[in-house]
N, C-alpha and C positions, 0 to 999 in steps of 0.2 A: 797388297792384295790386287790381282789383277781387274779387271772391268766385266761385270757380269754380262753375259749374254741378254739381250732384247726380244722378246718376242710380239710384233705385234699384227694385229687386226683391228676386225670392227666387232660391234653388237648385234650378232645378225647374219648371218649372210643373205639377206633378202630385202627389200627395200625399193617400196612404190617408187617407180622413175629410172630403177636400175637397170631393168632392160633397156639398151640403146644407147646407155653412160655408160654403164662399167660391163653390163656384162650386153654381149653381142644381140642383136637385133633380133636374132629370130629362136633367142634361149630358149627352153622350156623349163619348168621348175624342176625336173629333174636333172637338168643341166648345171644348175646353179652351183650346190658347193663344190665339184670337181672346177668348174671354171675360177671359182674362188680360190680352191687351194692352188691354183697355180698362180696366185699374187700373193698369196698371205698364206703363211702358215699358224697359224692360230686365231679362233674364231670365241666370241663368246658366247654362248647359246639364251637369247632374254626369253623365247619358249617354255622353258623348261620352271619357269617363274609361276604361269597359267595351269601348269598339269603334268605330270608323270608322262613322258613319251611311253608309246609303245614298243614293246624290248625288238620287232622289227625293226622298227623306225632307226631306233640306235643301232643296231647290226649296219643298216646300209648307210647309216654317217661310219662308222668304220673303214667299211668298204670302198666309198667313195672318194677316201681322202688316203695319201700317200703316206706312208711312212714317216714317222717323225712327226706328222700334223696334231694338233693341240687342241681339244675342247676344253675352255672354259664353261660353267653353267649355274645358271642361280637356281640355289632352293627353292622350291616352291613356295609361295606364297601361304599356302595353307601354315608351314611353320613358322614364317617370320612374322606375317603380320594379322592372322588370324586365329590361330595357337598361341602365337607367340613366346613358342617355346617349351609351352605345358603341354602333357602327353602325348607328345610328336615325337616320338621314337620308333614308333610302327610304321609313320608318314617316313620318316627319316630312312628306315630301314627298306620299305618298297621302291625310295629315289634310289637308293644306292644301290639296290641287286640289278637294275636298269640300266643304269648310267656306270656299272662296272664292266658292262659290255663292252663297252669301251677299248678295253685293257689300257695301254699303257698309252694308249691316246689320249685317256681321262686328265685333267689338269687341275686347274684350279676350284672348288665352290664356293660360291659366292651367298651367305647369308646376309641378303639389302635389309634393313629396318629403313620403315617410313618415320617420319619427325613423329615424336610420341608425347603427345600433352600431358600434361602434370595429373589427369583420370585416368593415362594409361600406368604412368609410372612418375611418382611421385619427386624422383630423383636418379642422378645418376645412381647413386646408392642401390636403391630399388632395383635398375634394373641392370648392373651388373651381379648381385645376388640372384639373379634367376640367369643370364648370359654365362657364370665362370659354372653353374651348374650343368648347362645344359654341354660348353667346352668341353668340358669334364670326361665326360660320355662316348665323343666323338671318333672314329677310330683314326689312329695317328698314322695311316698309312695313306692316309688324301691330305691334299694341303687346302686348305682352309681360311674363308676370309670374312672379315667382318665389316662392313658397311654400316655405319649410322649417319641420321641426317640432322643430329640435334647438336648445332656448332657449339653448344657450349659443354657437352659430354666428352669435344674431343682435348684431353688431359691428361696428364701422364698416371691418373688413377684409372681410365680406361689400359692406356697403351701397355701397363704395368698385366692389367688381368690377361691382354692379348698374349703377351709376352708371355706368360706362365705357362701359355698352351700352347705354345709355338706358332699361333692365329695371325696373320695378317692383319695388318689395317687396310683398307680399301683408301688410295688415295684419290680426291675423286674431284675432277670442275666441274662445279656444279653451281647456278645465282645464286644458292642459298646459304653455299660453305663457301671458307676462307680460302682465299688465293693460296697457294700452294707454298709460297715464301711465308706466308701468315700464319701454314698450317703448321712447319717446323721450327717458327717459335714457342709455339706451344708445350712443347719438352719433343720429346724421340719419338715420331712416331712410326719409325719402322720395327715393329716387331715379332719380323720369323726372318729367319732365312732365303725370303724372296718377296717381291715385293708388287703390288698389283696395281693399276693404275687407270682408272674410270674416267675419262671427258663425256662428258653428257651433256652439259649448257642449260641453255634456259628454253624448257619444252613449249612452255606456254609461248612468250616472246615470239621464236620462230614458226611456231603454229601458226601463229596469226599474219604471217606473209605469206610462208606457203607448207601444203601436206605430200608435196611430192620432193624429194631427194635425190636429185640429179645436177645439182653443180652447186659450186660453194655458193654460199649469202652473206656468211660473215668472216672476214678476213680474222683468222685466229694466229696469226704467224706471231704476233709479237708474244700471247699466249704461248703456245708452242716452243717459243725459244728462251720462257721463262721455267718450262719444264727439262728442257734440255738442259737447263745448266741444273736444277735440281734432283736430275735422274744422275746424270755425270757422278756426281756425290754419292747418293745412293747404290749406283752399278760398284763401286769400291767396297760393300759393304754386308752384299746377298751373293747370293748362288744366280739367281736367273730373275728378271722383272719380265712379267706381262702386264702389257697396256692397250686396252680398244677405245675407239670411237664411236658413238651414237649418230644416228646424222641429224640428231637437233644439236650435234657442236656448233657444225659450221654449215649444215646444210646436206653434206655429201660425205658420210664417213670413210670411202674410200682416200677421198682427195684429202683429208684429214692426215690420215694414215701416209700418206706419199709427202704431205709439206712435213709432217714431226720428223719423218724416216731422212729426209733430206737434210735437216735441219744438223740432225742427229749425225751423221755422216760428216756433215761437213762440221764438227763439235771436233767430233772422233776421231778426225785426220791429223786434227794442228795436237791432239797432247803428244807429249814426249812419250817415245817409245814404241807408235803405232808407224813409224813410218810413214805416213800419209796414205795406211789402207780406213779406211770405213770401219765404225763401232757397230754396229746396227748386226743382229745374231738373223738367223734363220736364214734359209735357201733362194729368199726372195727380196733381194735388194733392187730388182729391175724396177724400172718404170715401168705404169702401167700402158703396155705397151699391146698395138692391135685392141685397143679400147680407146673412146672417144673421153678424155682426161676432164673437158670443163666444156659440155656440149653447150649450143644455142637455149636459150627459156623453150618449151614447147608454147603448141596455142591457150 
């Protein structure tokens, strides 16, 4: 099987400190995601976690971004982690008449659960009986992913129900889940046909240096190139992987995105077969280029 296409981005295309990093000095916020889509073609939308966009709003992310460009977006909040699942099919069905404006720019959804104490759900048990229900439902023409935060639900009695429905796992770095070689001990956790891939870090940790996100803080390359060789594997096995960055990874989700991308590239040149062209998919292998890549600290 040949090596699946990559797609990657950030979380966001917005980000205190970004004016004057990544994107040019005198942006305006409506400048932002066309300046973005011309680094990255695929973005993940953490917005859409807080509240149903306005069906404008989503018309001019359409517009704004080129052909081929990819929104990722998280479900609302209201059904993962305050419904949790029960009669949010109404909620469900208002996200998607919105966010099918879209058309074919629509990508992946992102259903995040937060860690769920033993008073939310008693058991894995528990609360894949109300998860393979609500699957169930879902309509099979969006791809679909499932996110949990409780390291010990992730099992091949999860990866089994994902699997039924064609759902994703959300692979995800994060302090509180296993390192990524940790996580596919665990049995198979890849299962659909594409494969999705989360770096987040540790929010709090970084918060407490600093709240603005304009150059790395933490050297994640050795991280990075422990996914590289896990994706490598992976890309043999899906149709297409998408993966973003947070900038509480490393500080600065673009520069993120540019060390993995390099990483990945130079992976993708030495296997046999490639010639010594680049593995890395989409229209934007440049450096970030006419942006300032790892400016000075401000005051």
């Amino acid at each position: 099987m040949s090596s699946a296409q990559i797609r990657l981005g950030t979380s966001s295309w917005t980000g205190d400190g970004w004016v004057g990093s990544f994107y040019p000095a005198a942006s305006q916020p409506q400048d932002f995601l066309p300046l973005y889509a011309e680094r990255f073609d695929t973005v993940e939308i953490d917005s859409t976690f807080y509240r149903i966009p306005a069906a404008r709003t989503v018309e001019q992310w359409r517009e704004r971004t080129p052909p081929g460009f990819t929104f990722a977006a998280k479900v609302p909040q209201t059904i993962t982690h305050e419904k949790m699942l029960v009669d949010a099919e109404q909620d469900l069905a208002a996200f998607l008449r919105v966010m099918d404006l879209l058309g074919d720019k629509l990508g992946p959804l992102l259903l995040q659960f937060p860690y769920f104490n033993r008073q939310k759900f008693r058991s894995l048990d528990f609360f894949l009986e109300r998860l393979e229900a609500f699957l169930a439902r879902l309509p099979k023409d969006h791809r679909w992913v499932v996110e949990v935060r409780n390291r010990n639900w992730l099992s091949e009695k999860l990866y089994a129900a994902l699997r039924r429905h064609g759902v994703a796992l959300a692979l995800v770095d994060h302090a509180w889940m296993p390192r990524p070689a940790e996580l596919f001990e665990t049995a198979d956790p890849i299962t659909a046909g594409f494969a999705f891939v989360r770096w987040i870090g540790d929010r709090k940790g970084i918060e407490e240096q600093t709240k603005v996100w304009d150059r790395t803080l933490i050297d994640r390359s050795e991280d990075l190139r422990e996914w590289v060789k896990i994706l490598t594997g992976v890309a043999r096995r899906v149709d297409i992987m998408f993966a973003y960055a947070n900038n509480h990874y490393g500080g600065f989700a673009p520069d993120t995105i540019e060390i993995f991308r390099s990483l990945w590239q130079h992976d993708q040149a030495k296997l046999p077969g490639n010639g010594g062209k680049p593995g890395a998919g989409g229209p934007h292998g440049q450096q970030l280029l006419g942006f300032a890549k790892d400016p000075e600290p401000g005051p």
